[in-house]
Each structure stands twice: as C-alpha cells, then as structure tokens.
mmCIF file as gemmi writes it, N, C-alpha and C atoms, coordinates in Angstrom:
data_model
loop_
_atom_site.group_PDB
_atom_site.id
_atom_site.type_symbol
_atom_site.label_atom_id
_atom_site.label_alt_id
_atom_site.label_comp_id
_atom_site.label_asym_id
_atom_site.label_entity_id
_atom_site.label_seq_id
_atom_site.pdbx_PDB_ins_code
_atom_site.Cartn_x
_atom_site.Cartn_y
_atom_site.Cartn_z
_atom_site.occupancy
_atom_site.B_iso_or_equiv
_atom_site.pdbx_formal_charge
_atom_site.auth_seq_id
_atom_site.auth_asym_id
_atom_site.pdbx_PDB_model_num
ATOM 1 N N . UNK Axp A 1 ? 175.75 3.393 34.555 1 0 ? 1 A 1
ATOM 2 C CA . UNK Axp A 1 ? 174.734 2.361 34.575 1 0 ? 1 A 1
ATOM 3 C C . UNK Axp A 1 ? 173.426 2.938 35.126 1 0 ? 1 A 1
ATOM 4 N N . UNK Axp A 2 ? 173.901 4.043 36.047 1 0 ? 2 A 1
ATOM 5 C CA . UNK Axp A 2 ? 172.261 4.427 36.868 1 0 ? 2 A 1
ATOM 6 C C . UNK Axp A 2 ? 171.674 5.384 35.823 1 0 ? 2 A 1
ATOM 7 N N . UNK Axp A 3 ? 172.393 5.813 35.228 1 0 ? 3 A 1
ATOM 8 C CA . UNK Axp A 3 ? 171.505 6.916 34.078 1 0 ? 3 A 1
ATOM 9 C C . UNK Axp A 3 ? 171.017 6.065 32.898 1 0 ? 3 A 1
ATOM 10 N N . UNK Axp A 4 ? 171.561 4.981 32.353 1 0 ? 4 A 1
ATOM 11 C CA . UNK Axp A 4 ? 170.673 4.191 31.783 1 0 ? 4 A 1
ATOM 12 C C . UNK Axp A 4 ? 169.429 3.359 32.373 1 0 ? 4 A 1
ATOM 13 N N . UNK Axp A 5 ? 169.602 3.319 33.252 1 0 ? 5 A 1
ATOM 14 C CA . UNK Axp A 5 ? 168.066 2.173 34.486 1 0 ? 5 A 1
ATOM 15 C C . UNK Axp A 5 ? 167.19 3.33 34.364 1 0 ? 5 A 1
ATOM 16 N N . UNK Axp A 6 ? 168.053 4.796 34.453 1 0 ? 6 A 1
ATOM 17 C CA . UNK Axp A 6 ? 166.704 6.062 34.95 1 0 ? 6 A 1
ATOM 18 C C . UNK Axp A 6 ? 166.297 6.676 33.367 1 0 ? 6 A 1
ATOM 19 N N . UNK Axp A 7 ? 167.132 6.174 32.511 1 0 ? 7 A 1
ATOM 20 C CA . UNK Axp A 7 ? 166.706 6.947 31.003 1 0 ? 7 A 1
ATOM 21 C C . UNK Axp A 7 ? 167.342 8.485 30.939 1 0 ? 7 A 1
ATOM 22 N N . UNK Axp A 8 ? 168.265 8.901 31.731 1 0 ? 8 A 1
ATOM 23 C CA . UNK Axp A 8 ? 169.041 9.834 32.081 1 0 ? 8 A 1
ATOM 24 C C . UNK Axp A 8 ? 170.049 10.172 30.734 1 0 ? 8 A 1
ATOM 25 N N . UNK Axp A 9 ? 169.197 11.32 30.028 1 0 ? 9 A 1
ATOM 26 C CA . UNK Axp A 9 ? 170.455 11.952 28.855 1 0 ? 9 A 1
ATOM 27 C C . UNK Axp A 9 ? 170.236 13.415 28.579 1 0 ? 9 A 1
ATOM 28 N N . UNK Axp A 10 ? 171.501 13.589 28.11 1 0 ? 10 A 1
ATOM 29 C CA . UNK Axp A 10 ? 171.335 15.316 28.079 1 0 ? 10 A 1
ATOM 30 C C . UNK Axp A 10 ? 172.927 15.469 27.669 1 0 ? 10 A 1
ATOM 31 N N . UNK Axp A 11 ? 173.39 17.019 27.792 1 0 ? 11 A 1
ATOM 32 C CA . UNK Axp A 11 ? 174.414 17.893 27.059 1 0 ? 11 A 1
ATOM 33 C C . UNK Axp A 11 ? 174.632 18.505 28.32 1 0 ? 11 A 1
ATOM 34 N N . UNK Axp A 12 ? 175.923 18.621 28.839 1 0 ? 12 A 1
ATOM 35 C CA . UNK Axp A 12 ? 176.425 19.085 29.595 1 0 ? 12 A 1
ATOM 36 C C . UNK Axp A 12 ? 177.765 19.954 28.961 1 0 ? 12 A 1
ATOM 37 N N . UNK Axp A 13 ? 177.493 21.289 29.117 1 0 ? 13 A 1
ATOM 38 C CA . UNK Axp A 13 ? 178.744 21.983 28.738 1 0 ? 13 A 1
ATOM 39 C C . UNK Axp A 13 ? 179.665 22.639 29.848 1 0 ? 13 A 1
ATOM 40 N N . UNK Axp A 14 ? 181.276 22.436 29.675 1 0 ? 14 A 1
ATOM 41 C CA . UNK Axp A 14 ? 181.926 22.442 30.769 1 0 ? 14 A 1
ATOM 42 C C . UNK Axp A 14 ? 182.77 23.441 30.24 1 0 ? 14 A 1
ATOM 43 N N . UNK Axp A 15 ? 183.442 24.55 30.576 1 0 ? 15 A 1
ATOM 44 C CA . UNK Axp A 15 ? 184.349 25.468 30.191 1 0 ? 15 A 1
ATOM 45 C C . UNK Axp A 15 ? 186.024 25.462 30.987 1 0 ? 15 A 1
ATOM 46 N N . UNK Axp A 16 ? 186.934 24.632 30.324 1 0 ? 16 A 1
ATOM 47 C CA . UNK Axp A 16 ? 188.272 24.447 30.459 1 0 ? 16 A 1
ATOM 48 C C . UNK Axp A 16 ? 189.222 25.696 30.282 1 0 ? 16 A 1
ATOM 49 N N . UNK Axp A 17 ? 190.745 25.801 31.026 1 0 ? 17 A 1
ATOM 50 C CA . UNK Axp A 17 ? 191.402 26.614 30.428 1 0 ? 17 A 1
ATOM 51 C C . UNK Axp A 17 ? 192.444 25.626 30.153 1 0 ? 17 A 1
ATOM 52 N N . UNK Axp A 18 ? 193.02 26.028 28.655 1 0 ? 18 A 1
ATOM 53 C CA . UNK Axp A 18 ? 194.402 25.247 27.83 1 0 ? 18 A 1
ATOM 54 C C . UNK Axp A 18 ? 195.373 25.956 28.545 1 0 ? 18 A 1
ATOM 55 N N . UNK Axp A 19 ? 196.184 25.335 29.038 1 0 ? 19 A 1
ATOM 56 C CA . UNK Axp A 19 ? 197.544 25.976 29.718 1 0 ? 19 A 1
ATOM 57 C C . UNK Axp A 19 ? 197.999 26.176 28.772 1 0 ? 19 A 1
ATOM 58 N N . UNK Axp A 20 ? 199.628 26.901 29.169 1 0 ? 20 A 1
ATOM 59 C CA . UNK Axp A 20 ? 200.681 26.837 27.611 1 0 ? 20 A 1
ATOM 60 C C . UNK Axp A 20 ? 201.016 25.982 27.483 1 0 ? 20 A 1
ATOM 61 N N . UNK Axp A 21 ? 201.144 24.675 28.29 1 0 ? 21 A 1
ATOM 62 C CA . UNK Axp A 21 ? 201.518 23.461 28.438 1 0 ? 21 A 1
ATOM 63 C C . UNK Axp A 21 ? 200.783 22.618 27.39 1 0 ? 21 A 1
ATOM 64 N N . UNK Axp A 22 ? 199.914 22.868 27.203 1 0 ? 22 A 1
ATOM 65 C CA . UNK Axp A 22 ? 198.74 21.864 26.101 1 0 ? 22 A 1
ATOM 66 C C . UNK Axp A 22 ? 197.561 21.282 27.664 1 0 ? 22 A 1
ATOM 67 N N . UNK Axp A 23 ? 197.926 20.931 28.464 1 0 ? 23 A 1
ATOM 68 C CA . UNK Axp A 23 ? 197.228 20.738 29.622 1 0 ? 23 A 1
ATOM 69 C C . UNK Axp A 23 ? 196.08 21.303 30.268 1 0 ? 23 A 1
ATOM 70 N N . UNK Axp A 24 ? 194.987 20.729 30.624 1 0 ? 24 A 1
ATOM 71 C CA . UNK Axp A 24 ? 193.312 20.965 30.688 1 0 ? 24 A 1
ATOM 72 C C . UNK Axp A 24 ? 193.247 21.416 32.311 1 0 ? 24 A 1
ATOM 73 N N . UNK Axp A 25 ? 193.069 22.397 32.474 1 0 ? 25 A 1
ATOM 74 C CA . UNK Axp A 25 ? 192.791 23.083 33.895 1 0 ? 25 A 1
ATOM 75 C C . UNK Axp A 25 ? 191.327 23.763 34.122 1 0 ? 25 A 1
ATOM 76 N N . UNK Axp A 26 ? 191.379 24.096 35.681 1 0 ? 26 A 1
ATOM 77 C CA . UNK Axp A 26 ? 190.002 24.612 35.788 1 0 ? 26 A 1
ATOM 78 C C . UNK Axp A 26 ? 188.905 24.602 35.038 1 0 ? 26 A 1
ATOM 79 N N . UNK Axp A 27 ? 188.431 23.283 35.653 1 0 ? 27 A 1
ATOM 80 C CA . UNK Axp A 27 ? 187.123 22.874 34.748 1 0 ? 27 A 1
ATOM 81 C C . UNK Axp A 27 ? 185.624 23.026 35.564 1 0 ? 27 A 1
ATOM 82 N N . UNK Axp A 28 ? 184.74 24.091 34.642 1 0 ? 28 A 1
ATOM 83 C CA . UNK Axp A 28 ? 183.553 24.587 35.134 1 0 ? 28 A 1
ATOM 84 C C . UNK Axp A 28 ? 182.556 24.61 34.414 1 0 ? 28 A 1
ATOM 85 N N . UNK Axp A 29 ? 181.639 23.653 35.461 1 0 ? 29 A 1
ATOM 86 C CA . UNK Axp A 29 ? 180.294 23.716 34.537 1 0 ? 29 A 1
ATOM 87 C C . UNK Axp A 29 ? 179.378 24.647 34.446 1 0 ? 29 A 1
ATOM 88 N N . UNK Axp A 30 ? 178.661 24.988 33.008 1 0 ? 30 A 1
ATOM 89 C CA . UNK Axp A 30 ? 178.512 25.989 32.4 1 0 ? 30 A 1
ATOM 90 C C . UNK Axp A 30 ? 176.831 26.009 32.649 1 0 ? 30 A 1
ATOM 91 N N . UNK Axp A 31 ? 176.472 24.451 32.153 1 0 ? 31 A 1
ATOM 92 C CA . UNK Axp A 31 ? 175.005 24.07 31.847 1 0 ? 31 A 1
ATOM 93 C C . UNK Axp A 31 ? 174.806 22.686 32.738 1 0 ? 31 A 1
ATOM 94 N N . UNK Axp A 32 ? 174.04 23.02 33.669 1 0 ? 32 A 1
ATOM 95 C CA . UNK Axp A 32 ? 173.781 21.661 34.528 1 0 ? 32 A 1
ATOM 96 C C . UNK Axp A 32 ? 172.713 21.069 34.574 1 0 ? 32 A 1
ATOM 97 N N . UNK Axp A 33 ? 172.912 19.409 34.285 1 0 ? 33 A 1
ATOM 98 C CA . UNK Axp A 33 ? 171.651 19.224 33.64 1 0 ? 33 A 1
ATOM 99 C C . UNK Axp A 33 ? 171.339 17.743 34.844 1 0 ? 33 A 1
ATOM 100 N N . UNK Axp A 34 ? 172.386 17.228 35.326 1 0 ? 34 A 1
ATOM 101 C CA . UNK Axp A 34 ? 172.166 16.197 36.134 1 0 ? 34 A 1
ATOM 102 C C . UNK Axp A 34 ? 173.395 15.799 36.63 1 0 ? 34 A 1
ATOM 103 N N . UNK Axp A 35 ? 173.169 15.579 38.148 1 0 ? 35 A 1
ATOM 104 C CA . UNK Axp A 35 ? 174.778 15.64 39.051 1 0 ? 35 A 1
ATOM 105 C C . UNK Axp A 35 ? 175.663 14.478 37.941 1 0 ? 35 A 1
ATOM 106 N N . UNK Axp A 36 ? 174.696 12.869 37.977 1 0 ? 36 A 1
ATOM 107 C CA . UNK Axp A 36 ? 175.419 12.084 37.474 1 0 ? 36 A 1
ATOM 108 C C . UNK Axp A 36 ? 175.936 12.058 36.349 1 0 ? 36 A 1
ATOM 109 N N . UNK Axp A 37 ? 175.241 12.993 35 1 0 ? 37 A 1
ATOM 110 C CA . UNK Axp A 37 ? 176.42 13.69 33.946 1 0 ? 37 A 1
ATOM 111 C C . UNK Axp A 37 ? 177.28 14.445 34.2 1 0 ? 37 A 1
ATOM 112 N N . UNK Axp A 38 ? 177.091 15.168 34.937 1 0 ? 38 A 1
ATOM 113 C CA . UNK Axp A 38 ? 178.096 16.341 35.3 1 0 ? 38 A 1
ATOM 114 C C . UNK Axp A 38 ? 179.706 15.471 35.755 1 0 ? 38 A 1
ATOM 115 N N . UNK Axp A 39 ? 179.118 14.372 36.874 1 0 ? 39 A 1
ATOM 116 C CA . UNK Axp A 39 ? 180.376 13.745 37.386 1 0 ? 39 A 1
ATOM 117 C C . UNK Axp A 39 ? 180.705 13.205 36.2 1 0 ? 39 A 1
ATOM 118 N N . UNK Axp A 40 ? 180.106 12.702 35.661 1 0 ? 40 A 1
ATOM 119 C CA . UNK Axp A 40 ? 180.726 11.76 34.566 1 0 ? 40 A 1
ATOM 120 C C . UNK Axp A 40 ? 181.777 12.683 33.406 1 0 ? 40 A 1
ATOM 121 N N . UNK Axp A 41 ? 180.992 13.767 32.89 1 0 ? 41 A 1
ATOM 122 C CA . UNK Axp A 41 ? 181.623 14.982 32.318 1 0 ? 41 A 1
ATOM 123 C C . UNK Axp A 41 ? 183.031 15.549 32.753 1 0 ? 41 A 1
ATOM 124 N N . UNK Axp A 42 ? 183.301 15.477 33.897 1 0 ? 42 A 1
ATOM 125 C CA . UNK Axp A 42 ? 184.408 16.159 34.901 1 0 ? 42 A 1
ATOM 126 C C . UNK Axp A 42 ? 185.223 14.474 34.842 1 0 ? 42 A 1
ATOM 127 N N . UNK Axp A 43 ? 184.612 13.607 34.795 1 0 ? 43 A 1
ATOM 128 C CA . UNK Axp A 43 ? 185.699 12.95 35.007 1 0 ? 43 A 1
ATOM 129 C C . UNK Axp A 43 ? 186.411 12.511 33.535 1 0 ? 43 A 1
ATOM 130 N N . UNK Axp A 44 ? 185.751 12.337 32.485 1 0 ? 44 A 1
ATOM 131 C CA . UNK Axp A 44 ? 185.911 12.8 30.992 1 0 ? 44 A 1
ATOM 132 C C . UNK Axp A 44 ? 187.042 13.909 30.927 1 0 ? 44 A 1
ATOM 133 N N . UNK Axp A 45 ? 186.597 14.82 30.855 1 0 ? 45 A 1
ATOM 134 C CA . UNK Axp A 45 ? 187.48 15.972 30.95 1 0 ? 45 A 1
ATOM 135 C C . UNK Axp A 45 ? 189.178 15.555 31.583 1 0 ? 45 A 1
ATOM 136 N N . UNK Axp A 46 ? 189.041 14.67 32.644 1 0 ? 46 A 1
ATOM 137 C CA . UNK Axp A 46 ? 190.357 14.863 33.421 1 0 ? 46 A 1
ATOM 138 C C . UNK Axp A 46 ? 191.267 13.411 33.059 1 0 ? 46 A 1
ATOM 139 N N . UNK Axp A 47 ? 190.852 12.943 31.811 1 0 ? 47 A 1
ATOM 140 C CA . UNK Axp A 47 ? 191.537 12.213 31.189 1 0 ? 47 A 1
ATOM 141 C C . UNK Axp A 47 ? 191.639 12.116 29.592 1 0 ? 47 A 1
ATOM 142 N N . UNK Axp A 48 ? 191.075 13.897 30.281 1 0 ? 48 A 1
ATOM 143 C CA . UNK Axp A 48 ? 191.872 14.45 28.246 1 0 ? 48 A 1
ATOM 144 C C . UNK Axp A 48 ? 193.008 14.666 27.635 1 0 ? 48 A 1
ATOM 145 N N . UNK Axp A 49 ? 193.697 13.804 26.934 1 0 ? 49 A 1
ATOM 146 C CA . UNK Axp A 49 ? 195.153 14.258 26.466 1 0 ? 49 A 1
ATOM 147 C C . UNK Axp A 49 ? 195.349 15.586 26.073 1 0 ? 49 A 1
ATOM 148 N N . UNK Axp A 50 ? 196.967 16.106 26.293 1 0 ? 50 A 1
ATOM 149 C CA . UNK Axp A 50 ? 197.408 17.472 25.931 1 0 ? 50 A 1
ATOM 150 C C . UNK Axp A 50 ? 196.767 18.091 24.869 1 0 ? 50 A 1
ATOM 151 N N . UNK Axp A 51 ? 196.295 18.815 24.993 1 0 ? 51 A 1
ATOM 152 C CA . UNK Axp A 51 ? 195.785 19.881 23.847 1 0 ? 51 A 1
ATOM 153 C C . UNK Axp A 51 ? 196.989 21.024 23.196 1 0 ? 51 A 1
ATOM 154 N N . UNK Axp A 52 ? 196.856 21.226 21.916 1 0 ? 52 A 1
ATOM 155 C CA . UNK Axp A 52 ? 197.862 22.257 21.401 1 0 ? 52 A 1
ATOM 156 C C . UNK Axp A 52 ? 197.909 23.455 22.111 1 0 ? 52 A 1
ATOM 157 N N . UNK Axp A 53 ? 198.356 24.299 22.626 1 0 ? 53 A 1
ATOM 158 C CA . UNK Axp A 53 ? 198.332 25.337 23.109 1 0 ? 53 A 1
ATOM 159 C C . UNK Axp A 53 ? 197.529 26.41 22.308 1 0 ? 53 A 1
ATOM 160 N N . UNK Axp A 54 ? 197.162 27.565 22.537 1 0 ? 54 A 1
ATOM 161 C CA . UNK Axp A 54 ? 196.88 28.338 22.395 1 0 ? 54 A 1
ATOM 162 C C . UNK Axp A 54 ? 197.768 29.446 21.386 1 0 ? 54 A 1
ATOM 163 N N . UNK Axp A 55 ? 197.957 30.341 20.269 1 0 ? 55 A 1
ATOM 164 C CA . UNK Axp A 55 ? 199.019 31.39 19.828 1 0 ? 55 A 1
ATOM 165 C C . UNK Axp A 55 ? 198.565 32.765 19.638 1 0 ? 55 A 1
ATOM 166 N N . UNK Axp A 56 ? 199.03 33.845 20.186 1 0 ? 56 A 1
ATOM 167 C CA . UNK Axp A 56 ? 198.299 35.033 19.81 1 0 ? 56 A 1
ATOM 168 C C . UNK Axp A 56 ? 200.035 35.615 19.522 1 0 ? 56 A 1
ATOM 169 N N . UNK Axp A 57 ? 199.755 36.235 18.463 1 0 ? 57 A 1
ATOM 170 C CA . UNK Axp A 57 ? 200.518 36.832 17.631 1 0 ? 57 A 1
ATOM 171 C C . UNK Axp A 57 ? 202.421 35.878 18.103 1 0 ? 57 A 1
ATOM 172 N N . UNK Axp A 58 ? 202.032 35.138 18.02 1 0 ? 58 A 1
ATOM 173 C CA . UNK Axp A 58 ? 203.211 33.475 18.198 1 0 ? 58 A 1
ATOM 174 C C . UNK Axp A 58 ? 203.886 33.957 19.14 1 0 ? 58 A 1
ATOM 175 N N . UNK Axp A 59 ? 203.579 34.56 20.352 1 0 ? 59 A 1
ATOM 176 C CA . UNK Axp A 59 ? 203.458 33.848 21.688 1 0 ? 59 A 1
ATOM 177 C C . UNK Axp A 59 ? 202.295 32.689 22.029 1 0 ? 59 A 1
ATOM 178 N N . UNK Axp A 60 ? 202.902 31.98 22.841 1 0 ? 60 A 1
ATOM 179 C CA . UNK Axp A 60 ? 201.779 30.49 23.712 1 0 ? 60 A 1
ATOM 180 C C . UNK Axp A 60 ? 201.152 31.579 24.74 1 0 ? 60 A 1
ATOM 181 N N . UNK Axp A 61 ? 199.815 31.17 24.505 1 0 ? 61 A 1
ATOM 182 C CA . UNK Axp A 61 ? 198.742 31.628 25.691 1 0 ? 61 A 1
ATOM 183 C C . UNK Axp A 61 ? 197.941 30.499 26.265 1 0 ? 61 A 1
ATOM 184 N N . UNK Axp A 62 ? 197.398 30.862 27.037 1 0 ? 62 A 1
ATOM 185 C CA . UNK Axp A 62 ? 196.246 30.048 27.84 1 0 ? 62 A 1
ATOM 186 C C . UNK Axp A 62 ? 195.196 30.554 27.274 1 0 ? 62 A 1
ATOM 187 N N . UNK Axp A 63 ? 193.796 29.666 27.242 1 0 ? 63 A 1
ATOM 188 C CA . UNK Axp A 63 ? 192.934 29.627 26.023 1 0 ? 63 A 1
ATOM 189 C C . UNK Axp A 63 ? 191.565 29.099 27.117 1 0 ? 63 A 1
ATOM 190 N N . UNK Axp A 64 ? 190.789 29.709 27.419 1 0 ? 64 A 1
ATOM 191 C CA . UNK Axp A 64 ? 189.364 28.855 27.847 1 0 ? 64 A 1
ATOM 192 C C . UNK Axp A 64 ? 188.778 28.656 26.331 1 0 ? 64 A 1
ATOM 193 N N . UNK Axp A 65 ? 188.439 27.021 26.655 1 0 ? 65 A 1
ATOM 194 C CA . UNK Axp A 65 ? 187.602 26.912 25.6 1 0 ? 65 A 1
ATOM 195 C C . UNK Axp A 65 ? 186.11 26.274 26.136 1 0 ? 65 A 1
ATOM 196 N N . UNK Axp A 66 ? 185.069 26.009 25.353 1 0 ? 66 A 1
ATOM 197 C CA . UNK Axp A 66 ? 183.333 25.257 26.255 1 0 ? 66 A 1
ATOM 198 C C . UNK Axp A 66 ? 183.7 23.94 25.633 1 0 ? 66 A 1
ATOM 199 N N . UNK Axp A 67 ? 183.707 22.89 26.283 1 0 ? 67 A 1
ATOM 200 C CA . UNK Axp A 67 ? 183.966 21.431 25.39 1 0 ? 67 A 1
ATOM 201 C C . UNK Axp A 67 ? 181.898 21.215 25.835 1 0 ? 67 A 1
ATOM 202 N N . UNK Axp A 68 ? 181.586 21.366 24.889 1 0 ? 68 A 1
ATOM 203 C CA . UNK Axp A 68 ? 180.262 20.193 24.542 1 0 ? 68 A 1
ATOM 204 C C . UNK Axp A 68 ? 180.424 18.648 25.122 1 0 ? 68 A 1
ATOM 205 N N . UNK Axp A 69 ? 179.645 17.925 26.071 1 0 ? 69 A 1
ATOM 206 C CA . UNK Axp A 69 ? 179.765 17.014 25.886 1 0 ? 69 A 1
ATOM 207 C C . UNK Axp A 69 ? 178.061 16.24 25.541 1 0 ? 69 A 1
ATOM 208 N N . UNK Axp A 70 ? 177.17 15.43 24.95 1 0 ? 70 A 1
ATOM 209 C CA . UNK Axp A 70 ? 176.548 14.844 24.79 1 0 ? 70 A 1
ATOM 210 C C . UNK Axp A 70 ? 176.308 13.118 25.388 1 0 ? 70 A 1
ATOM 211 N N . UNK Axp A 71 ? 175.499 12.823 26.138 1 0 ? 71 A 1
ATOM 212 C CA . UNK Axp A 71 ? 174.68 12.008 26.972 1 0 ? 71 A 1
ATOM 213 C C . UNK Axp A 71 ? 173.825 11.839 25.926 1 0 ? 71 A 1
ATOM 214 N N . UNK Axp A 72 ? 173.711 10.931 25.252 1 0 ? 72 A 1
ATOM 215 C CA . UNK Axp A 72 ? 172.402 10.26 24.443 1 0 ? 72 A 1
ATOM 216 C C . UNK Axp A 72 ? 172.234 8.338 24.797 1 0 ? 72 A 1
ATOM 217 N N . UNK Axp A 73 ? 171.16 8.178 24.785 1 0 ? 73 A 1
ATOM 218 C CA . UNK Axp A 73 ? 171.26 6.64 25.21 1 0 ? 73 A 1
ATOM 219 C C . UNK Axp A 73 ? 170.51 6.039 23.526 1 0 ? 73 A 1
C-alpha cells in the first residue's frame, strides 16, 4: 500500500538456489532498487512452490537461477 501512496515501482532481481529437492533456498538480492520491493520480493520468493530440480548429465543438481521480479503500478 505504501509504494502505491509513494508511486514506488521498479524490477528487483533476486538470485535463488534450486535444491535437489525442487525447493527455493538462499535468496540474494542482486539489484536493489527499494527496501519496500525488496521485502516484498523476498517474501514472494518464500512462498514459491517446488521447482523441478535441476539435471546434469541425469544426475539432480542444485541450480542458482536470477528470478526477475517486476513492480509496475
């Protein structure tokens, strides 16, 4: 609500690692553009369902990936 009263938008990119689990760990922001996206971003992030794992030569790996997120009003 306070980033809409302030006109507050922007792209915050956060860099996750995919466990082998499918599960979203260590989450770090990459591009900081305003605390109150950022929180909002991190808290996004930590109610992301399982992700597919990762395969390098079909073993499961752990995978950093950058999730983009976008703030537009």
């Amino acid at each position: 609500v306070k980033c809409k009263e302030e006109g507050i938008e922007g792209s915050v990119f956060i860099m996750v690692t995919i466990e082998k689990n499918g599960s979203v760990s260590n989450p770090r922001i990459l591009k900081h553009v305003n605390p109150l996206l950022e929180n909002e971003a991190l808290r996004i992030i930590k109610i992301l369902p399982k992700f597919v794992p990762g395969k390098l030569k079909g073993t499961i790996v752990r995978v950093d990936v950058v999730v983009p997120i976008h703030f537009k009003l």
